[in-house]
Biopython code that builds the backbone (N, CA, C, O; Angstrom):
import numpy as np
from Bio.PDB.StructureBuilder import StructureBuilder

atoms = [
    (1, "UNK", "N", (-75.649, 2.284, -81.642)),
    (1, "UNK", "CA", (-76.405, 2.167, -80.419)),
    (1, "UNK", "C", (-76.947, 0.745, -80.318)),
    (1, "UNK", "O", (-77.485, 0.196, -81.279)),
    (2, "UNK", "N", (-76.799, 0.191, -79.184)),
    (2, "UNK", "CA", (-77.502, -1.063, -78.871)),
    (2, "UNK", "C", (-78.778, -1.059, -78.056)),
    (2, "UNK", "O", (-78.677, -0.548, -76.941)),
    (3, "UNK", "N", (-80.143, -1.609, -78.466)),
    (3, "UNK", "CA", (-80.851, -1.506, -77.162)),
    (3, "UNK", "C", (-80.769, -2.530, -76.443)),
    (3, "UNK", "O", (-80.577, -3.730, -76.645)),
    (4, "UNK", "N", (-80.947, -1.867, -75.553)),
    (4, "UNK", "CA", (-81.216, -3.123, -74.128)),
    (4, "UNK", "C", (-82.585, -3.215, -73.944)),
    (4, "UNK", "O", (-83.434, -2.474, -74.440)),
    (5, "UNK", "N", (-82.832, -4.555, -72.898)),
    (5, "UNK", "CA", (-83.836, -4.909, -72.676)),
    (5, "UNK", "C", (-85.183, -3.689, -71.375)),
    (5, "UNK", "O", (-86.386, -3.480, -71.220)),
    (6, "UNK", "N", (-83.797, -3.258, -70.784)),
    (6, "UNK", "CA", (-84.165, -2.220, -69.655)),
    (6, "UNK", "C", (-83.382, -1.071, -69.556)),
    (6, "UNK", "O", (-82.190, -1.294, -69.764)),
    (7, "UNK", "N", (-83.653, 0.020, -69.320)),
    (7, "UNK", "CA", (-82.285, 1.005, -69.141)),
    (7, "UNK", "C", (-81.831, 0.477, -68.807)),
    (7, "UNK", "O", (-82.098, -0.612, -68.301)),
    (8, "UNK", "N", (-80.341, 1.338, -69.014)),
    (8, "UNK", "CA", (-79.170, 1.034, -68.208)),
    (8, "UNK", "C", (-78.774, 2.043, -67.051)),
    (8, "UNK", "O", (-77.740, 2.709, -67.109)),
    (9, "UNK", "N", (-79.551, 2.101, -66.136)),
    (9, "UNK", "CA", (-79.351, 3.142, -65.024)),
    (9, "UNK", "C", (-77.906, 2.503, -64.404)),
    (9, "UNK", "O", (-77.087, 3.311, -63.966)),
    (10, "UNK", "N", (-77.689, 1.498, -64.379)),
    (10, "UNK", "CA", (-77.107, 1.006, -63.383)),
    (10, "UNK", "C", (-75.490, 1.028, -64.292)),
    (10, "UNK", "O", (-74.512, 1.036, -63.546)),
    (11, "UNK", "N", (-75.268, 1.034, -65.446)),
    (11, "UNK", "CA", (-74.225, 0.489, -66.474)),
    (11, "UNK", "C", (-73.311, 1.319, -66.477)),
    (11, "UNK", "O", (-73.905, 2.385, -66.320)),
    (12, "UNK", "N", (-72.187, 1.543, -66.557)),
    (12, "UNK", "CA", (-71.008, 2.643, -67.128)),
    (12, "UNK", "C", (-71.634, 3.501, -68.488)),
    (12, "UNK", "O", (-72.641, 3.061, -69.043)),
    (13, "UNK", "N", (-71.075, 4.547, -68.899)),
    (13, "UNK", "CA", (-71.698, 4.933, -69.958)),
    (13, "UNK", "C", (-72.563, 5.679, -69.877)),
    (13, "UNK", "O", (-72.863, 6.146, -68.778)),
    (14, "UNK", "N", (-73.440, 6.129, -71.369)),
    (14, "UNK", "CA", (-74.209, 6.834, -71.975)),
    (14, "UNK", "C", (-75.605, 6.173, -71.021)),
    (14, "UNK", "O", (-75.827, 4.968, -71.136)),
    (15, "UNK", "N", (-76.360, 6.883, -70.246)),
    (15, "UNK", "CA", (-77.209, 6.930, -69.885)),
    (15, "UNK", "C", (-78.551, 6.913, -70.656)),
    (15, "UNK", "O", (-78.384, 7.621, -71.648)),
    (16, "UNK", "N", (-79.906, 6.378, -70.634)),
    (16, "UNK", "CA", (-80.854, 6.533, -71.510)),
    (16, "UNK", "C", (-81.529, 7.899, -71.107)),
    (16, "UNK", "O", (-82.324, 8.535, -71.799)),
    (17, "UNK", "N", (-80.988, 8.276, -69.670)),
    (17, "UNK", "CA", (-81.715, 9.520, -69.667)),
    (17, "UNK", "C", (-80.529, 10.828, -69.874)),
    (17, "UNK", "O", (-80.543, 11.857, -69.198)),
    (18, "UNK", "N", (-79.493, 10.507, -70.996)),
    (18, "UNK", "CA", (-78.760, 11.557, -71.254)),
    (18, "UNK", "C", (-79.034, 12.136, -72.430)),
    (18, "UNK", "O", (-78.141, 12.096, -73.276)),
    (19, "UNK", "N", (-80.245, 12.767, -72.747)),
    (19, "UNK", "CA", (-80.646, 13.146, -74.101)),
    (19, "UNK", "C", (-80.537, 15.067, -74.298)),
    (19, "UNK", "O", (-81.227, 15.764, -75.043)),
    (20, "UNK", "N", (-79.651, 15.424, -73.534)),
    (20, "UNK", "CA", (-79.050, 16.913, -73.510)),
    (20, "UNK", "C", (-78.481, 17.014, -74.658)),
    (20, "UNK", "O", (-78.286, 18.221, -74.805)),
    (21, "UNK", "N", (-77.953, 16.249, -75.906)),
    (21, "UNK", "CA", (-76.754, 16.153, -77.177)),
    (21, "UNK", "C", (-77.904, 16.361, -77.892)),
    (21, "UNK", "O", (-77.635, 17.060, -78.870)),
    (22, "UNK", "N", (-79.274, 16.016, -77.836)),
    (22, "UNK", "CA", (-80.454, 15.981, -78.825)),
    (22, "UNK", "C", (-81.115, 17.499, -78.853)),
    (22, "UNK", "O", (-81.822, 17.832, -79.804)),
    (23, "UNK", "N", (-80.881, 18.277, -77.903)),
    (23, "UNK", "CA", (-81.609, 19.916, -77.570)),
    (23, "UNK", "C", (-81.133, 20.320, -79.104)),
    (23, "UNK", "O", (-80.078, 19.969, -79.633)),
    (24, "UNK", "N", (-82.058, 21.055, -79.624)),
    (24, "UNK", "CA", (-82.016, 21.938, -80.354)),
    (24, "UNK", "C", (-80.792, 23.275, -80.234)),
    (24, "UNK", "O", (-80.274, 23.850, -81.191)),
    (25, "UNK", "N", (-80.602, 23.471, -79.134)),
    (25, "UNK", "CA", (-79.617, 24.406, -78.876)),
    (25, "UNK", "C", (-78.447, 23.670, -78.349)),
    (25, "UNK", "O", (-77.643, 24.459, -77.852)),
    (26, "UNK", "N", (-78.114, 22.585, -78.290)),
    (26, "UNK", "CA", (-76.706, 22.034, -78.200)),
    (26, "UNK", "C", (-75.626, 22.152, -78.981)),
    (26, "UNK", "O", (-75.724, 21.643, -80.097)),
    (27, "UNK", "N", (-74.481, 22.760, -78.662)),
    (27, "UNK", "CA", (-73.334, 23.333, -79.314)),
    (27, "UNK", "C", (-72.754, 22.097, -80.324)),
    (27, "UNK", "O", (-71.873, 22.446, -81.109)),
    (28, "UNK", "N", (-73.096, 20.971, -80.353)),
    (28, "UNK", "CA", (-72.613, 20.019, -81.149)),
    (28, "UNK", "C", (-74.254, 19.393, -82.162)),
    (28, "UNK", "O", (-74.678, 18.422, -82.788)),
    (29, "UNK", "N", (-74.512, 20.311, -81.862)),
    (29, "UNK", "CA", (-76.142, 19.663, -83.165)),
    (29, "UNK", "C", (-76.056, 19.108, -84.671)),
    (29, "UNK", "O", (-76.641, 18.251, -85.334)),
    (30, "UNK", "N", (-74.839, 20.208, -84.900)),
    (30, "UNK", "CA", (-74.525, 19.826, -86.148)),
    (30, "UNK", "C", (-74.192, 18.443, -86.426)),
    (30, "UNK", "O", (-74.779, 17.787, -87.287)),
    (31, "UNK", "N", (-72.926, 17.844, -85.450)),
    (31, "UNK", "CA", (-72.230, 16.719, -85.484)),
    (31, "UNK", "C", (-73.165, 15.712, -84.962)),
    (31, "UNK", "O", (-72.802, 14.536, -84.996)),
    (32, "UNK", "N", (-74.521, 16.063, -84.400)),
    (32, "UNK", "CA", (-75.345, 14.979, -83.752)),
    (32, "UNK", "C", (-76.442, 14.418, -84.968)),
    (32, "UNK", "O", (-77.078, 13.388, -85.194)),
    (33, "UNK", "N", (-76.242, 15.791, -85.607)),
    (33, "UNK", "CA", (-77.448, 15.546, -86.829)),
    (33, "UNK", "C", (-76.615, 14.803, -88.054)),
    (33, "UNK", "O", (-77.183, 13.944, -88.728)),
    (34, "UNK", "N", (-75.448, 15.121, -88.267)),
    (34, "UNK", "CA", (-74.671, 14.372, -89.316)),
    (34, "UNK", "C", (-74.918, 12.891, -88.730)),
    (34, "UNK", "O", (-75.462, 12.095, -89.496)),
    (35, "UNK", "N", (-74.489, 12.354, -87.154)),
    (35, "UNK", "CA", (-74.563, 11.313, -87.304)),
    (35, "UNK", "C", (-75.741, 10.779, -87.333)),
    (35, "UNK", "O", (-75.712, 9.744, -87.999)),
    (36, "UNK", "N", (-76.620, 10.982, -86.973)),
    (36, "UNK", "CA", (-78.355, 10.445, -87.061)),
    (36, "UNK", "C", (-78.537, 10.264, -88.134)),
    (36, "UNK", "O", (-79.108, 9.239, -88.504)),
    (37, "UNK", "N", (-78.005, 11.434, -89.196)),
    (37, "UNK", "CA", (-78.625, 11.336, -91.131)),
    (37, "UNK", "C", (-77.119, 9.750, -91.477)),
    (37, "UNK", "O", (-77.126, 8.962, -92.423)),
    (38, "UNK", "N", (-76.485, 9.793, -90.777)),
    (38, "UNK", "CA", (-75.255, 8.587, -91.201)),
    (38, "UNK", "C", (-75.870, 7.339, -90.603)),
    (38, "UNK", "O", (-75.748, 6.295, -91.243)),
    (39, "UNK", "N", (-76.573, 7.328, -89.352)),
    (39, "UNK", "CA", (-77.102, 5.987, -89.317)),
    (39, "UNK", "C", (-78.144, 5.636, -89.750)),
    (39, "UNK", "O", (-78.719, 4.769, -89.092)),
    (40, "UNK", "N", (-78.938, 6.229, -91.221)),
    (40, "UNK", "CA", (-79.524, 5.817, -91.871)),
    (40, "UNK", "C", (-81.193, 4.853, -91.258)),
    (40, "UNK", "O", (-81.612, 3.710, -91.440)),
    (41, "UNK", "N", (-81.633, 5.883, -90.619)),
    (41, "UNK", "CA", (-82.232, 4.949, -89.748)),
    (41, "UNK", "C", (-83.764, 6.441, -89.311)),
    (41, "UNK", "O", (-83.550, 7.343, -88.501)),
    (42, "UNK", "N", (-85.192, 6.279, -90.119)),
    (42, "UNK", "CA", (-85.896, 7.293, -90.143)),
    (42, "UNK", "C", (-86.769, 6.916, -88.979)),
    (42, "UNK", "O", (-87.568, 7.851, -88.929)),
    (43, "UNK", "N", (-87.008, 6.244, -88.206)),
    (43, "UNK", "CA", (-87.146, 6.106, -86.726)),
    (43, "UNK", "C", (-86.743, 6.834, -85.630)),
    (43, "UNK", "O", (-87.483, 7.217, -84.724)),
    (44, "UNK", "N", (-85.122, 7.087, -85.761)),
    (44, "UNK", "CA", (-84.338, 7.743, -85.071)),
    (44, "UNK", "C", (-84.676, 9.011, -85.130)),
    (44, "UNK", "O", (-85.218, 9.670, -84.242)),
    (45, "UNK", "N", (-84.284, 9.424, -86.402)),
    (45, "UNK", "CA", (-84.752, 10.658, -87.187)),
    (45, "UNK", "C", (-85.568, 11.524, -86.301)),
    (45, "UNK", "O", (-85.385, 12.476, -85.543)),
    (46, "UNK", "N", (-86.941, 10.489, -86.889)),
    (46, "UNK", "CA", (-88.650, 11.290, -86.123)),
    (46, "UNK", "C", (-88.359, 11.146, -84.662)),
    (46, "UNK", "O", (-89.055, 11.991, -84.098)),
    (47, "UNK", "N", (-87.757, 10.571, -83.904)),
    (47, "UNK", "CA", (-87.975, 10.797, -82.358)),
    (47, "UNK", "C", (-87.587, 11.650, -82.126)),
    (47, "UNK", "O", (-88.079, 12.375, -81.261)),
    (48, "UNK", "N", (-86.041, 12.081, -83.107)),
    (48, "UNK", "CA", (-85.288, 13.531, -82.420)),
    (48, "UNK", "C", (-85.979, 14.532, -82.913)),
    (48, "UNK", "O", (-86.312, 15.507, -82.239)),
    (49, "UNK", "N", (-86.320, 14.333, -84.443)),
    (49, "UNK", "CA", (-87.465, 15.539, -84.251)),
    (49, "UNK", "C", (-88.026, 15.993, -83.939)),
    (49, "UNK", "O", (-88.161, 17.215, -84.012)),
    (50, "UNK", "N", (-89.108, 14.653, -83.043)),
    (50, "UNK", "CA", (-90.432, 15.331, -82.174)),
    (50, "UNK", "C", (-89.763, 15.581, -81.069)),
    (50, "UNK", "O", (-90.254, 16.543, -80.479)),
    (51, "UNK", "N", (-88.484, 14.940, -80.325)),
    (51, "UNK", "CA", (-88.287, 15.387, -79.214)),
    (51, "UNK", "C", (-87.288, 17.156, -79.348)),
    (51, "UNK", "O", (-87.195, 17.828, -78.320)),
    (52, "UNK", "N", (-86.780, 17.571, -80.410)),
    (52, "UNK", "CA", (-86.484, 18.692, -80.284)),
    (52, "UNK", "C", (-87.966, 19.661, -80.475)),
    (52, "UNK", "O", (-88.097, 20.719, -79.860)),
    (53, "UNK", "N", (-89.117, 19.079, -81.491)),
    (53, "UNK", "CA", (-89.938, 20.199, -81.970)),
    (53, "UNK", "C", (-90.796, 20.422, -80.061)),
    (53, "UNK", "O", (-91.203, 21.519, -79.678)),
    (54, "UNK", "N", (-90.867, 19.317, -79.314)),
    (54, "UNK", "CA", (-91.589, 19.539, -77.886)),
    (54, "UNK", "C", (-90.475, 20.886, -77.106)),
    (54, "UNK", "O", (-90.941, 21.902, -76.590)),
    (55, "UNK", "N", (-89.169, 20.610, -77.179)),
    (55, "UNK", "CA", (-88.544, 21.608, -76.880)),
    (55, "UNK", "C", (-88.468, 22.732, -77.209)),
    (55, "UNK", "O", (-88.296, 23.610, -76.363)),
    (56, "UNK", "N", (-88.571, 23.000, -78.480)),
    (56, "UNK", "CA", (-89.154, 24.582, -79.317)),
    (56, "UNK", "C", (-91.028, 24.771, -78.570)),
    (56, "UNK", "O", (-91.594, 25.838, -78.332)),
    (57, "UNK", "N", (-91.524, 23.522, -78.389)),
    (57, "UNK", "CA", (-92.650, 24.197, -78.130)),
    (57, "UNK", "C", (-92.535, 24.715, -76.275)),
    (57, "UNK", "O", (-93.151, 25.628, -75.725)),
    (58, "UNK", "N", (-91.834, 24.043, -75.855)),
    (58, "UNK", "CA", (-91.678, 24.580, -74.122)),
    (58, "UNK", "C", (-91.305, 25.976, -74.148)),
    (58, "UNK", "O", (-91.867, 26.999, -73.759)),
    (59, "UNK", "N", (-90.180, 25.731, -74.725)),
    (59, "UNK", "CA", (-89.115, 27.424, -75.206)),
    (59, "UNK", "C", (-90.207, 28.399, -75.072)),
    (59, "UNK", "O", (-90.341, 29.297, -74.242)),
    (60, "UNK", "N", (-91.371, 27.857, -76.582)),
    (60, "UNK", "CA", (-92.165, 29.214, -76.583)),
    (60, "UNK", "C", (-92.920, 29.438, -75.299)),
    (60, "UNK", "O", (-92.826, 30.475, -74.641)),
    (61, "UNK", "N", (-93.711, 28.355, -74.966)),
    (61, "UNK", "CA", (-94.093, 28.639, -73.801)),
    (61, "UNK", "C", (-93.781, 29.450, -72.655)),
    (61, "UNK", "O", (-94.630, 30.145, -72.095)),
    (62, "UNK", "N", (-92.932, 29.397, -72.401)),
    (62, "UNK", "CA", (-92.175, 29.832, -71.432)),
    (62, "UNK", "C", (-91.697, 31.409, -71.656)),
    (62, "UNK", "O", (-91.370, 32.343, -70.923)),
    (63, "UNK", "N", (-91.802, 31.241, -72.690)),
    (63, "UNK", "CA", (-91.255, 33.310, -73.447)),
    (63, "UNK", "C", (-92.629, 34.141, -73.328)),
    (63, "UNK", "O", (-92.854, 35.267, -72.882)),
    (64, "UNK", "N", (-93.437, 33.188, -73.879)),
    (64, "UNK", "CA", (-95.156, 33.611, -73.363)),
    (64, "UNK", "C", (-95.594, 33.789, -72.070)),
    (64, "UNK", "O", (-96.003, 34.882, -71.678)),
    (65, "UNK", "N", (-95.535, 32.636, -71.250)),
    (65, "UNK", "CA", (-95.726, 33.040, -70.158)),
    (65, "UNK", "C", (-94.933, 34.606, -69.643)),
    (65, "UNK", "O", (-95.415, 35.626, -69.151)),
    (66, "UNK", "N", (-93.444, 34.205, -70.037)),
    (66, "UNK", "CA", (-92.872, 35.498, -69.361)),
    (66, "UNK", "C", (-93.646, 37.159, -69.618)),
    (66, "UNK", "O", (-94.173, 38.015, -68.907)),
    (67, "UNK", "N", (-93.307, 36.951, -71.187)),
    (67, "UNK", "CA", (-93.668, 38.196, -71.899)),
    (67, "UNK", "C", (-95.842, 38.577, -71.225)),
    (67, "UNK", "O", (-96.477, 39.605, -70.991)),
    (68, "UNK", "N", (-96.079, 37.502, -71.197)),
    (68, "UNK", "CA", (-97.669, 37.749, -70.388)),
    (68, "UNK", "C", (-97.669, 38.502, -68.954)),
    (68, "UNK", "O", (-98.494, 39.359, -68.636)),
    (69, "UNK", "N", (-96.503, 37.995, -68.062)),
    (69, "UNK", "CA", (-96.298, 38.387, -66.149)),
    (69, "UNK", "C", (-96.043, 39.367, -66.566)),
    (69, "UNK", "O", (-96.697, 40.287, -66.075)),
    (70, "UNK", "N", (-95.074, 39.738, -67.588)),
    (70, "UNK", "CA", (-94.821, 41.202, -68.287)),
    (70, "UNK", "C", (-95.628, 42.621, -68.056)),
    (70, "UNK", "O", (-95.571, 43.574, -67.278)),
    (71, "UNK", "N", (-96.604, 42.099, -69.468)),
    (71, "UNK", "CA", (-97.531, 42.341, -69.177)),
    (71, "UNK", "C", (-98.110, 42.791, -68.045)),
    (71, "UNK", "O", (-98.050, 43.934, -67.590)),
    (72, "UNK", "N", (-98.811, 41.622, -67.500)),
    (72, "UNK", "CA", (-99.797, 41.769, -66.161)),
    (72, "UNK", "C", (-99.094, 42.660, -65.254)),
    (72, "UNK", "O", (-99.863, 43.548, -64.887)),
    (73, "UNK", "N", (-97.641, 42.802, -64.618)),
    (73, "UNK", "CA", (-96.812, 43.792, -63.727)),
    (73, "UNK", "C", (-97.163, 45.159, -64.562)),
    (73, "UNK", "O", (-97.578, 46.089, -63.871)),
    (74, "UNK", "N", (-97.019, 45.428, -66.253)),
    (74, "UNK", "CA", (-96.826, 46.574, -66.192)),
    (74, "UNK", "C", (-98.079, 47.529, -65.941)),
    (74, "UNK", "O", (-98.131, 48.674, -65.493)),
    (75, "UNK", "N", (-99.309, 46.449, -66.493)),
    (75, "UNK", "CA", (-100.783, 47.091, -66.535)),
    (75, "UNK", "C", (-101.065, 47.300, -64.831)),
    (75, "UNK", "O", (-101.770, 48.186, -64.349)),
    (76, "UNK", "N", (-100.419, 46.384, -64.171)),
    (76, "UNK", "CA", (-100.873, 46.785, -62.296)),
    (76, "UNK", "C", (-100.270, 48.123, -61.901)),
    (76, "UNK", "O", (-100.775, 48.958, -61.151)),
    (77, "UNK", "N", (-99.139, 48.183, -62.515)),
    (77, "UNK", "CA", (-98.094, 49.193, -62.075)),
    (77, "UNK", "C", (-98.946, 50.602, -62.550)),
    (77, "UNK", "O", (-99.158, 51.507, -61.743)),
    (78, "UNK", "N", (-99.438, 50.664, -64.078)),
    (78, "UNK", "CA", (-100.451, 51.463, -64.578)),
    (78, "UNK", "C", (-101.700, 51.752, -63.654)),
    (78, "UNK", "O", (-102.238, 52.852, -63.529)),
    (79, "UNK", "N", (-102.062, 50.594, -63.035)),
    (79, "UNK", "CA", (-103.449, 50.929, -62.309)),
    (79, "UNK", "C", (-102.821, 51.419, -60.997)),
    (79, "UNK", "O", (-103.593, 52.230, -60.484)),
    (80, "UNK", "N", (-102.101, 51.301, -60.516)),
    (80, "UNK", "CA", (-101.569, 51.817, -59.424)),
    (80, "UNK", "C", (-101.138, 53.056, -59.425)),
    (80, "UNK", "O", (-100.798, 53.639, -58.395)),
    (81, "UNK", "N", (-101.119, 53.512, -60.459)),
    (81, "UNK", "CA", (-100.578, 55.189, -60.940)),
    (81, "UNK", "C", (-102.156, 55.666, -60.640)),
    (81, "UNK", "O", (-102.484, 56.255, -59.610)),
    (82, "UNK", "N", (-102.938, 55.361, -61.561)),
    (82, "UNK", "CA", (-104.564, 55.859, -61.965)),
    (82, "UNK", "C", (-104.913, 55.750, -60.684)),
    (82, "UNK", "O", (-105.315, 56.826, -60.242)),
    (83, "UNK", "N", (-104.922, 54.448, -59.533)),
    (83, "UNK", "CA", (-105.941, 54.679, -58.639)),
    (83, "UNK", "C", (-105.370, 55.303, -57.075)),
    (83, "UNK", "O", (-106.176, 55.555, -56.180)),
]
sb = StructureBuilder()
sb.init_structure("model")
sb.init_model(0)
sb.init_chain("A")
sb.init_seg("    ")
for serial, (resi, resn, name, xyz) in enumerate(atoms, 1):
    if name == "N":
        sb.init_residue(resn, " ", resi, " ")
    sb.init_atom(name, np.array(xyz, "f"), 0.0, 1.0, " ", f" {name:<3s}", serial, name[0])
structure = sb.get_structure()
């Protein structure tokens, strides 16, 4: 990887905002993580870490929220029986 001075929105290529290969659930993780541990480089490392561990933390979020509306529908649905 080379950095540039500015994205490269404008450039052919790998985009700076193409970081979909870094998801935790990307079908090639394996081959993304071999190469990260091959470029020898613990900078890299910690960004993909923290940027996959923010993605495990949305995930949960989001299962929470659900599993909560859950919730809240089934207890209305309950009070709607009772009242």
């Amino acid at each position: 990887m080379k950095a540039y001075p500015s994205p490269n929105f404008n450039r052919c290529g790998v985009k700076d905002t193409d970081l979909h290969i870094f998801h935790p659930t990307h079908l090639s993780c394996l081959i993304v993580d071999t190469a990260l541990v091959n470029l020898k480089d613990p900078g890299v490392l910690a960004d993909v870490h923290r940027l996959r561990g923010y993605h495990n933390i949305i995930s949960s979020a989001k299962r929470q929220r659900l599993e909560i509306e859950k919730k809240e529908t089934q207890a209305e649905a309950n009070l709607l029986m009772i009242e």
